[in-house]
C-alpha positions as CSV (number, residue, x, y, z in Angstrom):
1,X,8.7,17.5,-6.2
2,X,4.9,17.8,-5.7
3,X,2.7,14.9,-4.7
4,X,-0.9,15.2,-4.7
5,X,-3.5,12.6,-3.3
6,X,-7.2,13.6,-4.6
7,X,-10.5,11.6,-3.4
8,X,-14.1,12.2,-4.4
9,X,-14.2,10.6,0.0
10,X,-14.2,13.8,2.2
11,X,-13.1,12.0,5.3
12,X,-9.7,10.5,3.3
13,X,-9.1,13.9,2.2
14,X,-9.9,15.5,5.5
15,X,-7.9,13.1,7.9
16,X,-4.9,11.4,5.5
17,X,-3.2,10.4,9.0
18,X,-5.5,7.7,8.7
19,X,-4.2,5.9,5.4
20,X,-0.4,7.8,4.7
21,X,1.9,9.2,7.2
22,X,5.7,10.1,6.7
23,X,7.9,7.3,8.0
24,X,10.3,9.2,9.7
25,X,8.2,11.0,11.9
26,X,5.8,7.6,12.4
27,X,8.9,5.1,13.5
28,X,8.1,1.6,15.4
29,X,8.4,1.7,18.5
30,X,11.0,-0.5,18.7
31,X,13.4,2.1,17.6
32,X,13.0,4.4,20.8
33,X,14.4,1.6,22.6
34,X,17.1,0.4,20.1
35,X,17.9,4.1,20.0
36,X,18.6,4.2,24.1
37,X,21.0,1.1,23.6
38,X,25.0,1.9,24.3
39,X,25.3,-1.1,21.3
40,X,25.4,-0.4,17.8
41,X,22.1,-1.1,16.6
42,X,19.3,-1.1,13.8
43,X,18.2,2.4,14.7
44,X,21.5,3.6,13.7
45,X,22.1,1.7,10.6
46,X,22.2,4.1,7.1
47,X,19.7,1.9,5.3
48,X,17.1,2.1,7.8
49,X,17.7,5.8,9.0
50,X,17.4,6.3,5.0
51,X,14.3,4.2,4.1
52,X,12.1,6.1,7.1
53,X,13.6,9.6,5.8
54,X,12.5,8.5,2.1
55,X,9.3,6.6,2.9
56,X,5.5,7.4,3.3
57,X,3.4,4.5,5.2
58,X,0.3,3.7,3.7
59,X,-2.1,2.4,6.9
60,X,-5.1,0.3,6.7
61,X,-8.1,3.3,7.1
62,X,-10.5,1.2,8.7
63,X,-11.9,-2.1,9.5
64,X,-11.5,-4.9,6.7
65,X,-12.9,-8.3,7.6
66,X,-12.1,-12.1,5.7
67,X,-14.2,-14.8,6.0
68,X,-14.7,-18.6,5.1
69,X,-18.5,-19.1,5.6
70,X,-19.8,-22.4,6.8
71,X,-20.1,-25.0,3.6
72,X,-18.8,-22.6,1.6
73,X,-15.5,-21.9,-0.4
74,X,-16.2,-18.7,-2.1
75,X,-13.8,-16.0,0.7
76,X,-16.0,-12.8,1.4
77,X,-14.6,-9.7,2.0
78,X,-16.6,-7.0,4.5
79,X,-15.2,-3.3,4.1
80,X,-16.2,0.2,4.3
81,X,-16.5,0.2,0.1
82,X,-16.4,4.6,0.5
83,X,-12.6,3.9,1.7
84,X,-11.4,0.9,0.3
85,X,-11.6,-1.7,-2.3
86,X,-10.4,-5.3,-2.4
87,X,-10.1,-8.3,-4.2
88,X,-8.9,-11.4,-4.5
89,X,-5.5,-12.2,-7.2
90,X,-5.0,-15.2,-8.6
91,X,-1.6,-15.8,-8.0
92,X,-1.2,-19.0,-9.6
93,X,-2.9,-17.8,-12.9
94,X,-0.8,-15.1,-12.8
95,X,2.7,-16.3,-11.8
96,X,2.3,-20.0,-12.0
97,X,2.0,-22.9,-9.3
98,X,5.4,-21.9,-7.2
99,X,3.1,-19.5,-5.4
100,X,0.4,-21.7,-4.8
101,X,0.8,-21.7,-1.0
102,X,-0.3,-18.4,-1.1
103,X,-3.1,-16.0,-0.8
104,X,-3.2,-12.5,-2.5
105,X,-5.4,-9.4,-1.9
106,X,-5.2,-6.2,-4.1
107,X,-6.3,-3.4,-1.3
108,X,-7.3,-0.3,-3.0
109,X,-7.5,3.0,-0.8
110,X,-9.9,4.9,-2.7
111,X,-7.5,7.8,-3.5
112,X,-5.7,9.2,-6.8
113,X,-1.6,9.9,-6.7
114,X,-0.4,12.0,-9.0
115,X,3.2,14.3,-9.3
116,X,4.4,17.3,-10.9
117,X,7.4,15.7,-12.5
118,X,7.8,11.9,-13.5
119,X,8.8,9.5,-10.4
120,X,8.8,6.1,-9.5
121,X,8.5,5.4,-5.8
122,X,9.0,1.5,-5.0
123,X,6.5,-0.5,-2.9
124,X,7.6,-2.1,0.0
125,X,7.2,-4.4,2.3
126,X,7.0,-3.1,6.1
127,X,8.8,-5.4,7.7
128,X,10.4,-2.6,10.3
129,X,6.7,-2.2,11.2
130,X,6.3,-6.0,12.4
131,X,5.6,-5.7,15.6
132,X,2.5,-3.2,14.5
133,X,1.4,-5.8,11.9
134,X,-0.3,-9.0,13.2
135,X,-2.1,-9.5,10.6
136,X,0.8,-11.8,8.6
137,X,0.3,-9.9,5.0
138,X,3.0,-8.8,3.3
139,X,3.3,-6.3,0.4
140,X,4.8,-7.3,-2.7
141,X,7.6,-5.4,-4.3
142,X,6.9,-2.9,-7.2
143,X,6.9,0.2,-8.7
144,X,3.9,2.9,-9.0
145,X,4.7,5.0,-11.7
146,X,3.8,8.8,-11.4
147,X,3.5,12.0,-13.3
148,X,1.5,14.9,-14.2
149,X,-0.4,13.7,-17.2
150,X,-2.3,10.9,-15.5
151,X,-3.1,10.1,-11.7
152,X,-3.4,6.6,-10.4
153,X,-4.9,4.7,-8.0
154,X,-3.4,3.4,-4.7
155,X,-3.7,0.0,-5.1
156,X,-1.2,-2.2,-3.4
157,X,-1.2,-6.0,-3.7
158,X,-0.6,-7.9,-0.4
159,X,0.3,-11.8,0.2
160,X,-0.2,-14.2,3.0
161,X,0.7,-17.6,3.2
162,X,-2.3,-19.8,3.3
163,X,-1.4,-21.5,6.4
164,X,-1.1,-18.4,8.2
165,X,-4.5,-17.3,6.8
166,X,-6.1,-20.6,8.2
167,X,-4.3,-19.8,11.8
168,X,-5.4,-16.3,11.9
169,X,-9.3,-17.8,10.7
170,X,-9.4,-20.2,13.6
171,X,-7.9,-17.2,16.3
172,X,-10.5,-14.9,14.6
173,X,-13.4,-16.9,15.3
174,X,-13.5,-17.6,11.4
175,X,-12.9,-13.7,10.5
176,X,-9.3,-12.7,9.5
177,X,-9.1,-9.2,10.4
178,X,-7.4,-6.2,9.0
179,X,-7.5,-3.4,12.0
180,X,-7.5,-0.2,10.8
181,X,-3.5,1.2,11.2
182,X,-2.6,-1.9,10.7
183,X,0.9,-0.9,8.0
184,X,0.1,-2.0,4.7
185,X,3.4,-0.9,2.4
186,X,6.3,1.6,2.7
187,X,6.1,3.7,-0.6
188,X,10.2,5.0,-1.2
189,X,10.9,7.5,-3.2
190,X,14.6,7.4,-3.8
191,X,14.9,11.1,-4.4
192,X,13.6,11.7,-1.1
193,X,9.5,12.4,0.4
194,X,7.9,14.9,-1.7
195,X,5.9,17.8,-0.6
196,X,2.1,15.8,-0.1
197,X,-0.8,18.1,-0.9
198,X,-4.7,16.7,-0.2
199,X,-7.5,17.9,-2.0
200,X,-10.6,16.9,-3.9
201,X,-11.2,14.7,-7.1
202,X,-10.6,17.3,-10.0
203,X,-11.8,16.1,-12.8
204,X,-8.9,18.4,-15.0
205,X,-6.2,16.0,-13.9
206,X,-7.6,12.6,-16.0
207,X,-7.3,8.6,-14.4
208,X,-5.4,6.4,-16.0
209,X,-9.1,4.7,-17.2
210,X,-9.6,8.2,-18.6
211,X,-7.2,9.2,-20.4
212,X,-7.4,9.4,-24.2
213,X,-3.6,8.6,-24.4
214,X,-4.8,4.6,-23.0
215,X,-4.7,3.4,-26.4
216,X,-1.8,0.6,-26.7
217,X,0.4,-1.0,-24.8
218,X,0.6,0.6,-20.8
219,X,4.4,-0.3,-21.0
220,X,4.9,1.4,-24.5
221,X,3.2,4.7,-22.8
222,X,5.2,4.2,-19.4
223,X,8.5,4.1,-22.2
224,X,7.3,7.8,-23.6
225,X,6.8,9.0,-19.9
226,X,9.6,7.8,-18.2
227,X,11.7,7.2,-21.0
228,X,13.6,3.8,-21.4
């Protein structure tokens, strides 16, 4: 299978280390030393060995930076808006008050995924990437339908606890910083990594805010795509 990434942003498309790598040649570093270990350890379990093999890392590209301002209570968000785009969820609107401890951000790389068959590669969270990640956000778990009639956007919605975004406020100096490498999500594709191919918006291959087949339900059209 055939994955391409597009972006009308020649420096995404010119240097994609910077967003997406493959996990299995980017490991932590953790497992170089678990690896030397005469114990049975992580680096040798199936599940992890499997999920870097299967697994592209999407990276933070650059610098994002969360504030409070003084006597305010409106967040702002500072980031480079040719590579990225966020905003703030509503999680409690959206999934109701069990999550009202809780911050969300959807971070949008300004890139376009589509495949040459239908595929659906599972967001993850990075927790074997920890120890790269101090910035406390976690990605939530989902699916980002793909195939070769529409190409979507890589948007991937992220949660911290608030506390933790209060902590990280006050050690920031009242900025809560994303650094750029910082690991965002694993995106798994059961079927193993495809082939990855960079290259230029075309405009021949429509977004899914393009396409003339948007009329309707999304979940009807993802039934005639993926079947189901």
């Amino acid at each position: 299978m055939n994955l391409v990434i597009e972006s009308k942003n020649p420096f995404l498309v010119q240097n994609p280390e910077e967003f997406v790598v493959e996990s299995r040649r980017n490991k932590p570093r953790w497992i170089t030393e678990a690896s030397k270990s005469d114990r049975l350890t992580a680096a040798l379990c199936p599940s992890f060995v499997t999920l870097f093999k299967n697994s592209l890392l999407i990276k933070c590209p650059s610098q994002v930076d969360i504030g409070v301002p003084k006597d305010e209570k409106r967040i702002k968000i500072h980031c480079n808006p040719d590579q990225m785009e966020i905003e703030g969820h509503d999680l409690v609107g959206q999934m109701g008050v069990a999550f009202s401890d809780y911050l969300s951000f959807k971070i949008g790389i300004r890139v376009f995924l589509h495949t040459d068959e239908p595929c659906m590669p599972l967001f993850l969270n990075t927790f074997p990437y920890t120890p790269e990640n101090v910035s406390g956000l976690k990605a939530m778990e989902g699916i980002l339908p793909l195939n070769n009639k529409v190409k979507q956007k890589l948007n991937i919605n992220m949660i911290i606890h608030q506390q933790a975004f209060k902590e990280k406020l006050v050690s920031g100096g009242g900025v809560y910083a994303i650094r750029p490498g910082t690991p965002l999500a694993l995106l798994y594709f059961p079927g193993g990594v495809p082939k990855v191919e960079f290259r230029d918006f075309d405009p021949k291959v429509p977004t899914v805010e393009q396409s003339r087949h948007m009329k309707g339900s999304y979940l009807a059209r993802m039934k005639d795509w993926f079947g189901g």
